[in-house]
Legacy VTK file of the C-alpha trace (Angstrom):
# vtk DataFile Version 3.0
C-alpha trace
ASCII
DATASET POLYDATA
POINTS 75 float
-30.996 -118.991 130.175
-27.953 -121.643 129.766
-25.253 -119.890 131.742
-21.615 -121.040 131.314
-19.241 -122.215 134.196
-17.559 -118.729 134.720
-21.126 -117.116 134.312
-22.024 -119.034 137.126
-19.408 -118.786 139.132
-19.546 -114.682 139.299
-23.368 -115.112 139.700
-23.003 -117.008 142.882
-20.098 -114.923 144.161
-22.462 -111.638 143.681
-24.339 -109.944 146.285
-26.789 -107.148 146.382
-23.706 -105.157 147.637
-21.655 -103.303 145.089
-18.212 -105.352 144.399
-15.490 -104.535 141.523
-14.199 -107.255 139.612
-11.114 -107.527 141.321
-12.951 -108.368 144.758
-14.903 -111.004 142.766
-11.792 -112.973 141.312
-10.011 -112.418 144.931
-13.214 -114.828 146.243
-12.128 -117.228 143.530
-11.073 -120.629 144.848
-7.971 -120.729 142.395
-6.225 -117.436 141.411
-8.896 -115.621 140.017
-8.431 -114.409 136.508
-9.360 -111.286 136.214
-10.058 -111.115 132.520
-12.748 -113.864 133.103
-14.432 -111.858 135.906
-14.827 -108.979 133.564
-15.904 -111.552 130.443
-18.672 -113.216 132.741
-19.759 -109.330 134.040
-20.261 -108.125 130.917
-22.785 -111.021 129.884
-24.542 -111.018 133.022
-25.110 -107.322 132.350
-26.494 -108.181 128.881
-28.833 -110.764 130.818
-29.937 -108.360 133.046
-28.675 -110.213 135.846
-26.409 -107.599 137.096
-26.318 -103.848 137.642
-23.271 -101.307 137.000
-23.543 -98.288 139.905
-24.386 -95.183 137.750
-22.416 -93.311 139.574
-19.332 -94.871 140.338
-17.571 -97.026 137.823
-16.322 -100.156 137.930
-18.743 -101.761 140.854
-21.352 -103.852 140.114
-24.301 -106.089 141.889
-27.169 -108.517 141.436
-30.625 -106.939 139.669
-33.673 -108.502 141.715
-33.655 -111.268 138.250
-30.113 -112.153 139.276
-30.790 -112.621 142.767
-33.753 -115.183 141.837
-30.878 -116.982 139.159
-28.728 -116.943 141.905
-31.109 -118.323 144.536
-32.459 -120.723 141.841
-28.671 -121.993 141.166
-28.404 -123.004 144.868
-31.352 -124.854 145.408
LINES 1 76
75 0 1 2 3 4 5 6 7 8 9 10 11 12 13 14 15 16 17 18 19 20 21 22 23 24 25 26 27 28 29 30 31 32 33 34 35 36 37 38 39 40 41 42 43 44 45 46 47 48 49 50 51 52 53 54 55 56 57 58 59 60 61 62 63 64 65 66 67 68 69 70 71 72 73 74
């Protein structure tokens, strides 16, 4: 899977930990755009990269795939 600069970005900034986007683009280098965070979410979610918490909305974290993209991105 080809995944685009912001993609990658929010992968690497995601933990096993539940975070909401805003956290996310606070981690952000530059002002984090918000928008973008929420973009890059939504097609990590599609990947199965990344989880939404069933029961609280709005907080999301790395599936056990995006953990091995996300170690595979470092090394």
């Amino acid at each position: 899977m080809n995944l685009t600069s912001k993609q990658r970005i929010v992968l690497l900034l995601l933990t096993n930990e539940w975070q909401t986007p805003i956290q996310i683009a606070g981690q952000l280098s530059k002002a984090g755009d918000l928008s973008d965070v929420q973009q890059a979410l939504k097609d990590l979610l599609k990947e199965g990269l990344v989880q939404t918490n069933p029961t609280v909305l709005g907080l999301y974290r790395l599936t056990p795939e995006g953990t091995a993209m996300k170690e595979s991105e470092l090394s």
